[in-house]
PyMOL CGO cylinders between C-alpha atoms (Angstrom):
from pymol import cmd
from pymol.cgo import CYLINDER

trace = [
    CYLINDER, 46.21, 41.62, -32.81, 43.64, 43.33, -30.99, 0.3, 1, 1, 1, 1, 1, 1,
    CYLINDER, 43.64, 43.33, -30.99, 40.55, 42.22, -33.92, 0.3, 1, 1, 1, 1, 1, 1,
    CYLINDER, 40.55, 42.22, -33.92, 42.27, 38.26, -33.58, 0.3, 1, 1, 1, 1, 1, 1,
    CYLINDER, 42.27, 38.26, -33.58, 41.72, 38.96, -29.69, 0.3, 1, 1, 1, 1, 1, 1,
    CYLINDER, 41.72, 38.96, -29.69, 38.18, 40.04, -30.47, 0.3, 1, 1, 1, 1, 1, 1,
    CYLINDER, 38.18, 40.04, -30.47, 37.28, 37.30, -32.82, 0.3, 1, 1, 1, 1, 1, 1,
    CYLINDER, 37.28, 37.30, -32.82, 38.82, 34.42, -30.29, 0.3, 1, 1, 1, 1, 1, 1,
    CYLINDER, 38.82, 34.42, -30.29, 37.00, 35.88, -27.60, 0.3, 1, 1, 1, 1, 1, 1,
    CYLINDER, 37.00, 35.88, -27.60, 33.50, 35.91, -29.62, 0.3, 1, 1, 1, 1, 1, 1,
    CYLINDER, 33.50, 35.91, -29.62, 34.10, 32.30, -30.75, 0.3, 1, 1, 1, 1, 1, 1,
    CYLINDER, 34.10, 32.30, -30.75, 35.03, 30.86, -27.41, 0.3, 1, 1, 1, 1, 1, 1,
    CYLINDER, 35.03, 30.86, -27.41, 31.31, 32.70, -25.89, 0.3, 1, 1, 1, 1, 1, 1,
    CYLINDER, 31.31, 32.70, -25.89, 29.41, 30.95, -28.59, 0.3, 1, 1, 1, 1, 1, 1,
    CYLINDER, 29.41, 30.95, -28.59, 31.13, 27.74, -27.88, 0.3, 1, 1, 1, 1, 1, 1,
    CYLINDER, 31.13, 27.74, -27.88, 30.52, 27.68, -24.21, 0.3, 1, 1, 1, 1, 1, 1,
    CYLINDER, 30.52, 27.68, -24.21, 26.83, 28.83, -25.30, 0.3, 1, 1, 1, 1, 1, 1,
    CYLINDER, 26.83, 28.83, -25.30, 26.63, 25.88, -27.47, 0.3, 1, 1, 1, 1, 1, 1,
    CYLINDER, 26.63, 25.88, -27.47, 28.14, 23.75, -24.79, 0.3, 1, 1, 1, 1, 1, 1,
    CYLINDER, 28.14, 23.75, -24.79, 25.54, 25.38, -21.86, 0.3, 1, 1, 1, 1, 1, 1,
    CYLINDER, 25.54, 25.38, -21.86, 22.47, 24.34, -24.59, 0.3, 1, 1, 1, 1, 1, 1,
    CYLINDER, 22.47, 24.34, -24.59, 23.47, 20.58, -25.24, 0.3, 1, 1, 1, 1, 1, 1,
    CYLINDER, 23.47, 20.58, -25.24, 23.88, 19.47, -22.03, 0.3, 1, 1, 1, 1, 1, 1,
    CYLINDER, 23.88, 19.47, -22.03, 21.91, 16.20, -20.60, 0.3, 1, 1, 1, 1, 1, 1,
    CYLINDER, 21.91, 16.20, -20.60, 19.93, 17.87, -17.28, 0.3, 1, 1, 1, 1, 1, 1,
    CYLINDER, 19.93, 17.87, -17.28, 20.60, 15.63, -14.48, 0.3, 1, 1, 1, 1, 1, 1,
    CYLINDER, 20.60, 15.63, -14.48, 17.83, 13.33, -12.72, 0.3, 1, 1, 1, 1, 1, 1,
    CYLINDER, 17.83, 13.33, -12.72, 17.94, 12.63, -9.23, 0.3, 1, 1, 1, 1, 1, 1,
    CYLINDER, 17.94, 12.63, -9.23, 17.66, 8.62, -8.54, 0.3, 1, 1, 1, 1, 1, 1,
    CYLINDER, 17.66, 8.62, -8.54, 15.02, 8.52, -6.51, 0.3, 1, 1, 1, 1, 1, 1,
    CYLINDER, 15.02, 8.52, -6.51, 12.85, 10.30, -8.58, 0.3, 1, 1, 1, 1, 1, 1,
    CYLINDER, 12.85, 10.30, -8.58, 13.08, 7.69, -11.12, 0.3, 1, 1, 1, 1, 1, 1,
    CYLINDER, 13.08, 7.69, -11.12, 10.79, 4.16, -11.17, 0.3, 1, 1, 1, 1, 1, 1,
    CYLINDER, 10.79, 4.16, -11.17, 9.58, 1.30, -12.15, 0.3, 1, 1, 1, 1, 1, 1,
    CYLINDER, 9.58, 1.30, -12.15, 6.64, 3.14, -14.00, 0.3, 1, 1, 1, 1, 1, 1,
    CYLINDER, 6.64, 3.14, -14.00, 8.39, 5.39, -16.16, 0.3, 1, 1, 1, 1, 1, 1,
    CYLINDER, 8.39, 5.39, -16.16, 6.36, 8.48, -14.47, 0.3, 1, 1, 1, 1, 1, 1,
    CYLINDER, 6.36, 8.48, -14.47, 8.78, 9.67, -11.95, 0.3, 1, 1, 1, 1, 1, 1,
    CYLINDER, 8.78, 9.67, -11.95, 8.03, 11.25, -8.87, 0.3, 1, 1, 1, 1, 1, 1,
    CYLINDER, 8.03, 11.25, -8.87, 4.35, 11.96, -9.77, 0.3, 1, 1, 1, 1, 1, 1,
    CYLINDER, 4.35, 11.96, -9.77, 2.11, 9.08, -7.82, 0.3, 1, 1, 1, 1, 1, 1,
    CYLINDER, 2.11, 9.08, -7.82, 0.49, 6.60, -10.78, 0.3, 1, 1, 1, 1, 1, 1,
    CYLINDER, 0.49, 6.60, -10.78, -2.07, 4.57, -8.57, 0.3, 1, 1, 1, 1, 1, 1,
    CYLINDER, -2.07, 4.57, -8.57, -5.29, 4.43, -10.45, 0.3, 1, 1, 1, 1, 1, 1,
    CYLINDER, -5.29, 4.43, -10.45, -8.12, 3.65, -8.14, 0.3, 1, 1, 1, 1, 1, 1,
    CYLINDER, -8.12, 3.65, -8.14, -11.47, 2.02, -8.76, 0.3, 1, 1, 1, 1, 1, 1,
    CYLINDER, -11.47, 2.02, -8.76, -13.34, -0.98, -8.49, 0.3, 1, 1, 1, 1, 1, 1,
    CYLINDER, -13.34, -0.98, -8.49, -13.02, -4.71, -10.56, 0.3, 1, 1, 1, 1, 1, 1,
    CYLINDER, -13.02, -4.71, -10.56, -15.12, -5.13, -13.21, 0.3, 1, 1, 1, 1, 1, 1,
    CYLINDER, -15.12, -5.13, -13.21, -16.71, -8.10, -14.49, 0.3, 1, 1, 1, 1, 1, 1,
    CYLINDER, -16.71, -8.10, -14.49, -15.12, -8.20, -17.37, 0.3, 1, 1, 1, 1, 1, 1,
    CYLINDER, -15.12, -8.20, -17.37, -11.85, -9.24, -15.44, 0.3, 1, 1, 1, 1, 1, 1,
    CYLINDER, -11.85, -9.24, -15.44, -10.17, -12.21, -16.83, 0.3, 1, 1, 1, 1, 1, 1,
    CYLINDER, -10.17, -12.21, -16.83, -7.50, -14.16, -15.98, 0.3, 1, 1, 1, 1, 1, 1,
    CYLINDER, -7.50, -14.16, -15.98, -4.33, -12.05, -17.41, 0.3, 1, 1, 1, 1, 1, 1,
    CYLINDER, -4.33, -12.05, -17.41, -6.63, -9.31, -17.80, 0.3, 1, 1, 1, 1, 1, 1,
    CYLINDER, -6.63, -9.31, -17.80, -8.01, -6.49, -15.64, 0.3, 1, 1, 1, 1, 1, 1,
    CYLINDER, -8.01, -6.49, -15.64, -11.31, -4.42, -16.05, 0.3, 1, 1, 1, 1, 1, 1,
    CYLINDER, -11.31, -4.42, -16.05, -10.65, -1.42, -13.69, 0.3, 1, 1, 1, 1, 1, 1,
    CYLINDER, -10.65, -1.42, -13.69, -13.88, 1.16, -13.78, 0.3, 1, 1, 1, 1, 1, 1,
    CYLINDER, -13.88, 1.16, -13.78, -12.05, 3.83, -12.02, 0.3, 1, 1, 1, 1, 1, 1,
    CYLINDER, -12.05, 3.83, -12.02, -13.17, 6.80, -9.43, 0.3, 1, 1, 1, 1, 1, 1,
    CYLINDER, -13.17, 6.80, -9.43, -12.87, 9.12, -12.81, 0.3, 1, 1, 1, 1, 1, 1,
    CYLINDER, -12.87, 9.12, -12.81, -15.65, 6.96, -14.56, 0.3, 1, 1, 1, 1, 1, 1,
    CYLINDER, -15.65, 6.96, -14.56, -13.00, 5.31, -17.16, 0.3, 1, 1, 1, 1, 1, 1,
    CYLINDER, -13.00, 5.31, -17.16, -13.32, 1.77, -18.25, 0.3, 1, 1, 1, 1, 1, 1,
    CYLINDER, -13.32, 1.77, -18.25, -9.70, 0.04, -18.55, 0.3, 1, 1, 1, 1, 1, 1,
    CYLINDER, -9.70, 0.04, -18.55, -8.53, -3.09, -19.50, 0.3, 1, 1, 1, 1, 1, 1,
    CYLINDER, -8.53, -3.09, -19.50, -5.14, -3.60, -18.43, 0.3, 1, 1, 1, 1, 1, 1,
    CYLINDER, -5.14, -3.60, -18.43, -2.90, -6.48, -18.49, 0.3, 1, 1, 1, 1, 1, 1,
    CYLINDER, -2.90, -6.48, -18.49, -1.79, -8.29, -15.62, 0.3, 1, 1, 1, 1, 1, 1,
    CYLINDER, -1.79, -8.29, -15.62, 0.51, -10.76, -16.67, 0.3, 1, 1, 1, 1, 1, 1,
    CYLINDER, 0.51, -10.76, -16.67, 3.66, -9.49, -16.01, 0.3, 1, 1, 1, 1, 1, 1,
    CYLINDER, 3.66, -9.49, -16.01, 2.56, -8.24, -12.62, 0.3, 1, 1, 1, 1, 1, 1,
    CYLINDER, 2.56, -8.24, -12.62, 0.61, -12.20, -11.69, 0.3, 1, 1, 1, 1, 1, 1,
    CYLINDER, 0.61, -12.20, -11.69, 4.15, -13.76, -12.61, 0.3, 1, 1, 1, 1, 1, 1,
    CYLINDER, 4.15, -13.76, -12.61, 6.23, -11.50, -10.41, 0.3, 1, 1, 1, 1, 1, 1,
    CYLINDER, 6.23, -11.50, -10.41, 3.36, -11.96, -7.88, 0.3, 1, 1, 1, 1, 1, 1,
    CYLINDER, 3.36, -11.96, -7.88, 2.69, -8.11, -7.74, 0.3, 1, 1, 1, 1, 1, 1,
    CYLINDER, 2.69, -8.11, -7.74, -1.26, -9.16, -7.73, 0.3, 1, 1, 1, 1, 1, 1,
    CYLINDER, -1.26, -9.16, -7.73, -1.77, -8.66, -3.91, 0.3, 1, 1, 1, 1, 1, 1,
    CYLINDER, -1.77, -8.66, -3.91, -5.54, -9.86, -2.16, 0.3, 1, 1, 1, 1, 1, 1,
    CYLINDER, -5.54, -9.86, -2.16, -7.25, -11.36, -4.97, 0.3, 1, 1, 1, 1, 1, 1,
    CYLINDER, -7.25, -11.36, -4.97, -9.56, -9.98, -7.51, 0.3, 1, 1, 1, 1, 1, 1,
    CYLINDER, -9.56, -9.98, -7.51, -13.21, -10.49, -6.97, 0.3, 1, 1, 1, 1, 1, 1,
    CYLINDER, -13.21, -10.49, -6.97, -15.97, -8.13, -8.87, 0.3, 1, 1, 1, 1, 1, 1,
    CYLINDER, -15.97, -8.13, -8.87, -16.82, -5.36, -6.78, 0.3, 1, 1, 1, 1, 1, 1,
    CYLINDER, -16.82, -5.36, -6.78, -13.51, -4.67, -5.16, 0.3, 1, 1, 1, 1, 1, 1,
    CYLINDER, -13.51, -4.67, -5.16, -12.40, -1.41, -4.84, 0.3, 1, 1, 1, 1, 1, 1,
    CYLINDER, -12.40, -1.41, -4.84, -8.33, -1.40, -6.15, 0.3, 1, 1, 1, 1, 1, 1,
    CYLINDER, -8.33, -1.40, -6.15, -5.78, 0.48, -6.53, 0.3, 1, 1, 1, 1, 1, 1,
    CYLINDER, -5.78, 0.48, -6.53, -2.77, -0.03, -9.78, 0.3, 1, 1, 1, 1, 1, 1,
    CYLINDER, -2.77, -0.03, -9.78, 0.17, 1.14, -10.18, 0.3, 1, 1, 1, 1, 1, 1,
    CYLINDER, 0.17, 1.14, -10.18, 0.34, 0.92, -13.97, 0.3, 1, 1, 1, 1, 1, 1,
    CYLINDER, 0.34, 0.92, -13.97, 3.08, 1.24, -16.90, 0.3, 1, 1, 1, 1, 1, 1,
    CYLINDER, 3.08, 1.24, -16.90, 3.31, 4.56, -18.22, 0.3, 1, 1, 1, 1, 1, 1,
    CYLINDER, 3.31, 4.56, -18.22, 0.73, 4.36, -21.19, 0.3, 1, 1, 1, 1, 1, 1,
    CYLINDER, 0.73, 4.36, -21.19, -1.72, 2.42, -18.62, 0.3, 1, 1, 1, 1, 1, 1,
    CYLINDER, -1.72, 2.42, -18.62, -1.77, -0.21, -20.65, 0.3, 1, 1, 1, 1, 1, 1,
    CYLINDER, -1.77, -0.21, -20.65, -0.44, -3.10, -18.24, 0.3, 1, 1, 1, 1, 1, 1,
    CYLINDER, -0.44, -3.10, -18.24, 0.16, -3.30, -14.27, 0.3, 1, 1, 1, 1, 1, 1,
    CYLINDER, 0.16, -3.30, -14.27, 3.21, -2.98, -12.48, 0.3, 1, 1, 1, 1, 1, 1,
    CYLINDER, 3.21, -2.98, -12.48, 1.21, -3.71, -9.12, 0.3, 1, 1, 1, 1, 1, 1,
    CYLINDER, 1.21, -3.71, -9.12, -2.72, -4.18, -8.06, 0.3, 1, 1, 1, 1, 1, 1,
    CYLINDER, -2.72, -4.18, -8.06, -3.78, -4.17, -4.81, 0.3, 1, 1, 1, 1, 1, 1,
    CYLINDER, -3.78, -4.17, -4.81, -7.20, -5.29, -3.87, 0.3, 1, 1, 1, 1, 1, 1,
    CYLINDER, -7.20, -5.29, -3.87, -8.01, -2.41, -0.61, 0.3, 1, 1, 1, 1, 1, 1,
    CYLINDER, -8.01, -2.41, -0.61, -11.22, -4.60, 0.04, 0.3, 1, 1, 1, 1, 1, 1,
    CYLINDER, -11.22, -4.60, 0.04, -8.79, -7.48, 1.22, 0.3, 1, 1, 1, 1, 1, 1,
    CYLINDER, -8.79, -7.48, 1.22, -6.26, -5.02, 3.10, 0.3, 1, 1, 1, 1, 1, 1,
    CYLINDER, -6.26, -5.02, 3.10, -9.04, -3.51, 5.22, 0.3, 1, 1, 1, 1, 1, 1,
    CYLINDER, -9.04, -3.51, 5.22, -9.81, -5.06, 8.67, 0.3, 1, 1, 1, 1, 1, 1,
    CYLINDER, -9.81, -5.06, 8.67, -8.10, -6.32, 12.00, 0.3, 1, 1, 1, 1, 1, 1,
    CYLINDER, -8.10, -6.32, 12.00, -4.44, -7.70, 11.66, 0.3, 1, 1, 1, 1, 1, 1,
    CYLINDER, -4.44, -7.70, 11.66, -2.67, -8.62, 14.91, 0.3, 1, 1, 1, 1, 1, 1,
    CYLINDER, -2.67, -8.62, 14.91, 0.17, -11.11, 16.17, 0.3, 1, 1, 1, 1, 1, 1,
    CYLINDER, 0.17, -11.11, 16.17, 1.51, -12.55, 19.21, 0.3, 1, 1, 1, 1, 1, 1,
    CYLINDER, 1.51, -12.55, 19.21, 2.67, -9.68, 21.28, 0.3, 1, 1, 1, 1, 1, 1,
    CYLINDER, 2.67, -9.68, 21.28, 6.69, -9.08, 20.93, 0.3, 1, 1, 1, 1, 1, 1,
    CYLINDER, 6.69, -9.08, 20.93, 7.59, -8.59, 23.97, 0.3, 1, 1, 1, 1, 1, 1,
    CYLINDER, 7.59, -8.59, 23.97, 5.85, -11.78, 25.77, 0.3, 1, 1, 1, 1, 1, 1,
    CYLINDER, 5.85, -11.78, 25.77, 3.52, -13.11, 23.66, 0.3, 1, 1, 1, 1, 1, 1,
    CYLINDER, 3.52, -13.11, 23.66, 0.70, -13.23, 25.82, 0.3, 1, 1, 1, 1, 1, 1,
    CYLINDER, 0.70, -13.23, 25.82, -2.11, -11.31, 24.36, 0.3, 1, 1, 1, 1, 1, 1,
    CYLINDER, -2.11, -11.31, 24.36, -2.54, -9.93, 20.58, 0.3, 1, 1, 1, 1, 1, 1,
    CYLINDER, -2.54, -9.93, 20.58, -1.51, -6.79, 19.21, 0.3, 1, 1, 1, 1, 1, 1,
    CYLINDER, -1.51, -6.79, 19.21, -1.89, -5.05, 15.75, 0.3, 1, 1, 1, 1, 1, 1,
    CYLINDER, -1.89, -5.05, 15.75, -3.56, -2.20, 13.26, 0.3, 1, 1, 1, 1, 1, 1,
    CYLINDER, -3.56, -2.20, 13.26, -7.02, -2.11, 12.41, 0.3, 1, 1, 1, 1, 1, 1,
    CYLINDER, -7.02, -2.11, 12.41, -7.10, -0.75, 9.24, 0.3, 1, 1, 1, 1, 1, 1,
    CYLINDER, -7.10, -0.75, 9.24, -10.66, 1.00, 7.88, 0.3, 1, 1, 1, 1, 1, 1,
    CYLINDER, -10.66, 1.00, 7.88, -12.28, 2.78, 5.50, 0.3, 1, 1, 1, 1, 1, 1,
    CYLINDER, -12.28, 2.78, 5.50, -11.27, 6.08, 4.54, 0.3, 1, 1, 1, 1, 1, 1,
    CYLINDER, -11.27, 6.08, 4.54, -7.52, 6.68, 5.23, 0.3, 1, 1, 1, 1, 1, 1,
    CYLINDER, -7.52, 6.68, 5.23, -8.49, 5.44, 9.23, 0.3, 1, 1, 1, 1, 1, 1,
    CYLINDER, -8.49, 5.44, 9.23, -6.15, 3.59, 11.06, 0.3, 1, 1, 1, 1, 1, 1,
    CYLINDER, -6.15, 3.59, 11.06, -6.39, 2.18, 14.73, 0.3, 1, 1, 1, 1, 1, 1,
    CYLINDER, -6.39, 2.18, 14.73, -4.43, 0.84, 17.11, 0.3, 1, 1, 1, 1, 1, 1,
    CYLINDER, -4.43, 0.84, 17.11, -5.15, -2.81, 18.73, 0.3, 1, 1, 1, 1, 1, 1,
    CYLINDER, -5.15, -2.81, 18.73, -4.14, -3.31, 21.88, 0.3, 1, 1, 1, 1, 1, 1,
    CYLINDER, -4.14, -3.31, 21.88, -1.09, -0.87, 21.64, 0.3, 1, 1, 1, 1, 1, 1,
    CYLINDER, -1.09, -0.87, 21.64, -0.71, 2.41, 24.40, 0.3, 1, 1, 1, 1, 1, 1,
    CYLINDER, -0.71, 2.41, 24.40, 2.72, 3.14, 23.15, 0.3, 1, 1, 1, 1, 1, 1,
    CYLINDER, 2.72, 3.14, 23.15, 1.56, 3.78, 19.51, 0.3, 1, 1, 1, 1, 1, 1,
    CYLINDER, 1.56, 3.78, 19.51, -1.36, 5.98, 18.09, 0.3, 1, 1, 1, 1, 1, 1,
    CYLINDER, -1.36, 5.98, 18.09, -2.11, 4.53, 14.80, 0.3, 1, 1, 1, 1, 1, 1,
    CYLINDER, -2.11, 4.53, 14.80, -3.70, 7.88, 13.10, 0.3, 1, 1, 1, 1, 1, 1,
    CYLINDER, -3.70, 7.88, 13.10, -4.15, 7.63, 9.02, 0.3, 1, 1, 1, 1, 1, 1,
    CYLINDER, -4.15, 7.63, 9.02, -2.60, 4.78, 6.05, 0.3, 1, 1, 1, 1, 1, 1,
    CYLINDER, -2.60, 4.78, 6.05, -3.12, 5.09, 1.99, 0.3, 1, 1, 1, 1, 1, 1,
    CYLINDER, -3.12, 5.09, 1.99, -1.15, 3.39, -0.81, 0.3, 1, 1, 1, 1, 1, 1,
    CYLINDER, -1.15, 3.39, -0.81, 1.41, 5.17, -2.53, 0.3, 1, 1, 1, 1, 1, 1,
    CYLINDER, 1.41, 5.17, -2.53, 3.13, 4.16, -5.33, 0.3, 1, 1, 1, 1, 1, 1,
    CYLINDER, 3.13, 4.16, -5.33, 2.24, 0.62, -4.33, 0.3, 1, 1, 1, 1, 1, 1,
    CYLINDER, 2.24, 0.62, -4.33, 3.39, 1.06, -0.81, 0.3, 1, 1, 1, 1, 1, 1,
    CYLINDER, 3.39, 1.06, -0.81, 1.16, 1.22, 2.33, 0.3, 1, 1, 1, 1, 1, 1,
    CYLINDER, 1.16, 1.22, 2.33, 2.18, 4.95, 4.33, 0.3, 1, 1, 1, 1, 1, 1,
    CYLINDER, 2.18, 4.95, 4.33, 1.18, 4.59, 7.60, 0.3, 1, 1, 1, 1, 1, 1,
    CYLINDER, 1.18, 4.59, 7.60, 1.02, 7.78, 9.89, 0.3, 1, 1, 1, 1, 1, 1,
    CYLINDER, 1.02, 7.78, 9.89, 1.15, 7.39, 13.69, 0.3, 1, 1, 1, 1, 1, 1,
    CYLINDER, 1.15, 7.39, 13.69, 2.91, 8.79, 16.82, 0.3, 1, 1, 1, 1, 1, 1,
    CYLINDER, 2.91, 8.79, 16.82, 4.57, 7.20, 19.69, 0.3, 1, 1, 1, 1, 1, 1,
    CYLINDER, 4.57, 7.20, 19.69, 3.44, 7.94, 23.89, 0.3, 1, 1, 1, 1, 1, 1,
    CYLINDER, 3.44, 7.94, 23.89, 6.53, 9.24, 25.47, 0.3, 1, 1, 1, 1, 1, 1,
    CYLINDER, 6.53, 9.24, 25.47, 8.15, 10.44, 22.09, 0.3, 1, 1, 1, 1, 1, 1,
    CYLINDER, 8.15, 10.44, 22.09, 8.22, 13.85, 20.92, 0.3, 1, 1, 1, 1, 1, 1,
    CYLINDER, 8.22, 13.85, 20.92, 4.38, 14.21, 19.69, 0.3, 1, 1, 1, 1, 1, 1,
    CYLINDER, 4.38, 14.21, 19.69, 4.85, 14.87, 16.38, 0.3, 1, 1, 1, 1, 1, 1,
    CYLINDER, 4.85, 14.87, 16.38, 3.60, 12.93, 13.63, 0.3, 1, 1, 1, 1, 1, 1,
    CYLINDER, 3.60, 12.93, 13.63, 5.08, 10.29, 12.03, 0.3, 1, 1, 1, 1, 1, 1,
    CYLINDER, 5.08, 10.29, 12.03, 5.21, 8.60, 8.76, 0.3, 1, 1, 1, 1, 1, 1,
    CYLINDER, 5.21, 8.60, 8.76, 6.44, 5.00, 7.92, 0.3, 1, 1, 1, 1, 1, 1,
    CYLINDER, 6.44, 5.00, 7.92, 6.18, 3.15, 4.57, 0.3, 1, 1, 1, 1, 1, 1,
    CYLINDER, 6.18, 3.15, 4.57, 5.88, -0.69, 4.04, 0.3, 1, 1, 1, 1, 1, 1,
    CYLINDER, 5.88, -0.69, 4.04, 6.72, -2.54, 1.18, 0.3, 1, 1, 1, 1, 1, 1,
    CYLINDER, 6.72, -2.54, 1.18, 3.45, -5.15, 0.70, 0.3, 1, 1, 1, 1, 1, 1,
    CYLINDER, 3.45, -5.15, 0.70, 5.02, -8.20, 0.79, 0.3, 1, 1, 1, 1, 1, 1,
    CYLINDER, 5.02, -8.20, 0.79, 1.59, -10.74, 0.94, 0.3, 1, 1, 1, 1, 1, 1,
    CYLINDER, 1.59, -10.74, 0.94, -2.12, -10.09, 1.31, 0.3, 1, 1, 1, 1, 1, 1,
    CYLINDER, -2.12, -10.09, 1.31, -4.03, -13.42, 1.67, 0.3, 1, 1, 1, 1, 1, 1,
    CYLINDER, -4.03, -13.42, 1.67, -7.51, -13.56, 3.42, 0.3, 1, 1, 1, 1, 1, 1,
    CYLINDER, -7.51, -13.56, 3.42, -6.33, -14.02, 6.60, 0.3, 1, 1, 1, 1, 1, 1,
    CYLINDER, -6.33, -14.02, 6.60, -2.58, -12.87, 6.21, 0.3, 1, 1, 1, 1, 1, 1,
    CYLINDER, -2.58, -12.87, 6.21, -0.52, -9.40, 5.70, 0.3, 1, 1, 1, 1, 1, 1,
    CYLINDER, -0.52, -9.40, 5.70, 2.96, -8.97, 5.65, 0.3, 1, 1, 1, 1, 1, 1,
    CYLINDER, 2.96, -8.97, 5.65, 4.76, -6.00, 5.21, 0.3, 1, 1, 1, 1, 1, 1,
    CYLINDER, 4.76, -6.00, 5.21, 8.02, -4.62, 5.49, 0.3, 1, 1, 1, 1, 1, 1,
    CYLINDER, 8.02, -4.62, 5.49, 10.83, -1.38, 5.48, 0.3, 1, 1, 1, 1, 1, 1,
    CYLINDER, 10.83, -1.38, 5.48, 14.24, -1.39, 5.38, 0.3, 1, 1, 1, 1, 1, 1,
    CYLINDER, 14.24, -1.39, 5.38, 14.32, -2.44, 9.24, 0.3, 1, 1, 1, 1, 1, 1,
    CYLINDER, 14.32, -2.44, 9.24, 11.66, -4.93, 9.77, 0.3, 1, 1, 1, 1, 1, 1,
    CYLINDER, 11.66, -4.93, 9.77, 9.03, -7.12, 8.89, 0.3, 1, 1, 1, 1, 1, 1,
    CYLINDER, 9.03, -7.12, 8.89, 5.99, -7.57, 10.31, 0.3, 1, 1, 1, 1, 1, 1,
    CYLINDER, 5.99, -7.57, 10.31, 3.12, -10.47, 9.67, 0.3, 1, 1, 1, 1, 1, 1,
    CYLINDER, 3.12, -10.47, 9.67, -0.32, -10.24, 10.97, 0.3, 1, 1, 1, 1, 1, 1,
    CYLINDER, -0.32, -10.24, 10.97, -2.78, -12.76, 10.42, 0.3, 1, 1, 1, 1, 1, 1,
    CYLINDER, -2.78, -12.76, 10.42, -6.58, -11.37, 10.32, 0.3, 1, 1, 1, 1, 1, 1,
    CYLINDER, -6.58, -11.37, 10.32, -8.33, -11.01, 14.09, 0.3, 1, 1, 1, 1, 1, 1,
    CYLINDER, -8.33, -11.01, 14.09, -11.09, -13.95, 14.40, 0.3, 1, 1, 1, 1, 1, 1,
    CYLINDER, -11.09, -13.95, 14.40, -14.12, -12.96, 16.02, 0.3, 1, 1, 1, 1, 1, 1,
    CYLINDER, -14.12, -12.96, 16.02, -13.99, -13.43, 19.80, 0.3, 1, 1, 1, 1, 1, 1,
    CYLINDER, -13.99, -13.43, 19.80, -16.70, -16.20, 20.30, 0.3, 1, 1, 1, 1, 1, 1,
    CYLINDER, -16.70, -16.20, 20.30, -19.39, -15.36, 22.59, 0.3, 1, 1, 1, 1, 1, 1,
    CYLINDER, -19.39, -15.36, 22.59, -19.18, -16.70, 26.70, 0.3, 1, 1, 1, 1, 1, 1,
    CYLINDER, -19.18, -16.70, 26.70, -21.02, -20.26, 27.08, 0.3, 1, 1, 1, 1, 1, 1,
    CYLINDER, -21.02, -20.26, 27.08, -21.80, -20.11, 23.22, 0.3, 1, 1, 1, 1, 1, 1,
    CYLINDER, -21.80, -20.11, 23.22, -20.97, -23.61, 22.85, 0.3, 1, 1, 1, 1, 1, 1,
    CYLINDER, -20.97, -23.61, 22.85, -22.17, -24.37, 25.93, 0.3, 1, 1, 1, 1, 1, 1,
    CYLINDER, -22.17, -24.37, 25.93, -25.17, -27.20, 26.15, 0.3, 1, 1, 1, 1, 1, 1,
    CYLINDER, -25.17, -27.20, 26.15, -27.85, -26.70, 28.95, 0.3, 1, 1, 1, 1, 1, 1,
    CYLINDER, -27.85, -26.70, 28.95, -29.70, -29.93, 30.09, 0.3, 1, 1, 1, 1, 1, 1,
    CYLINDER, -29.70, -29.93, 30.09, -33.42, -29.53, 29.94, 0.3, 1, 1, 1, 1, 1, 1,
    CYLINDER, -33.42, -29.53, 29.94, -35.21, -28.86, 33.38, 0.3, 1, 1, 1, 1, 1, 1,
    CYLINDER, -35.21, -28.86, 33.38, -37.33, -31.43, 35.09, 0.3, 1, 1, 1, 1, 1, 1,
    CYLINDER, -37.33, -31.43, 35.09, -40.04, -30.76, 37.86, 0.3, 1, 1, 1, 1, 1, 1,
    CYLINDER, -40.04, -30.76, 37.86, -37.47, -32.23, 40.35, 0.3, 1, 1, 1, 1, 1, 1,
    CYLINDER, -37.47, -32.23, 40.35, -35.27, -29.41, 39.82, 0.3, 1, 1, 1, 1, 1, 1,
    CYLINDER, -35.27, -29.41, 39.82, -37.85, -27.16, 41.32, 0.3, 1, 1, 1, 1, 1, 1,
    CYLINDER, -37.85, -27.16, 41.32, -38.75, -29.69, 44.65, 0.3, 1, 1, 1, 1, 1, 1,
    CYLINDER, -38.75, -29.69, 44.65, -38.31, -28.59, 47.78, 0.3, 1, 1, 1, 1, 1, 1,
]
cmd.load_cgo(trace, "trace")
């Protein structure tokens, strides 16, 4: 009785053993996406090339690759956000084997001044200034200090604290909704906001027409 015990006791360690080396590990949701690369960040980044057709993307990235990926998929869900024009500097989100684009956002078109009516009366502008080198700016806004923005993952992170609040940092991220030459919208899970793009404030008496003197101006 005691050997069957034995015997029964090895089997049922080898099949839990068995059991422990066949099992499916568990992913986490969120660290699945649309790219097939998980929680690692995809964005390529580099500038349009002029081979860039119309379903079809030269990228010469920051790494010194040349890649030609293809857009279609992404121009039909309208995932091609500010245009393509050679010299742009862009950043993809690609598939997993690079080969096509799951989003491509032209930075050229997202940098600049985007304000809109003020929210709480309307009567002046407010907005982001968005620059060059992870900078961001606030226009016309005390409460918030607009500090640093990049893309992630084909979303625009924005970092900024709030007067009066606790002084820590924050971090927000928008979903890109549209990025035309003189509009940006983007949203979360709470809000959306649209900015047009800030016109330059005309200078005073610009337009302003002076009638010539005479010599009876200067009578006494």
């Amino acid at each position: 009785m005691k050997r069957i015990n034995v015997i029964m006791m090895v089997a049922v360690c080898v099949w839990m053993m068995a059991s422990c080396g066949n099992k499916t590990q568990q992913v986490a949701f969120e660290e699945i996406d649309s790219t097939g690369m998980g929680n690692v960040d995809p964005t390529i980044y580099g500038v349009c090339g002029e081979a860039t057709a119309m379903n079809t993307l030269q990228l010469l990235t920051d790494t010194g690759d040349t890649l030609n990926i293809d857009m279609a998929d992404a121009q039909e869900k309208e995932r091609v956000l500010g245009g393509l024009q050679v010299g742009d500097r862009l950043a993809v989100v690609p598939t997993a084997d690079k080969k096509a684009a799951v989003m491509v956002i032209n930075q050229t078109s997202l940098l600049g001044n985007w304000v809109m009516p003020n929210p709480i009366d309307g009567s002046d502008e407010v907005g982001i200034c968005i620059k060059e080198g992870g900078i961001a700016e606030g226009i016309e806004q005390s409460a918030i200090v607009y500090k640093t923005w990049r893309l992630v993952k084909g979303q625009l992170e924005i970092i900024m604290t709030h007067e009066g609040g606790s002084g820590e940092d924050e971090l927000y991220l928008y979903d890109i909704v549209k990025l035309g030459p003189d509009s940006l919208t983007f949203k979360d899970s709470e809000e959306t906001f649209e900015y047009s793009r800030q016109k330059p404030r005309e200078e005073y008496g610009k337009d302003v027409k002076l009638e010539e003197s005479s010599i009876t101006d200067f009578a006494m």
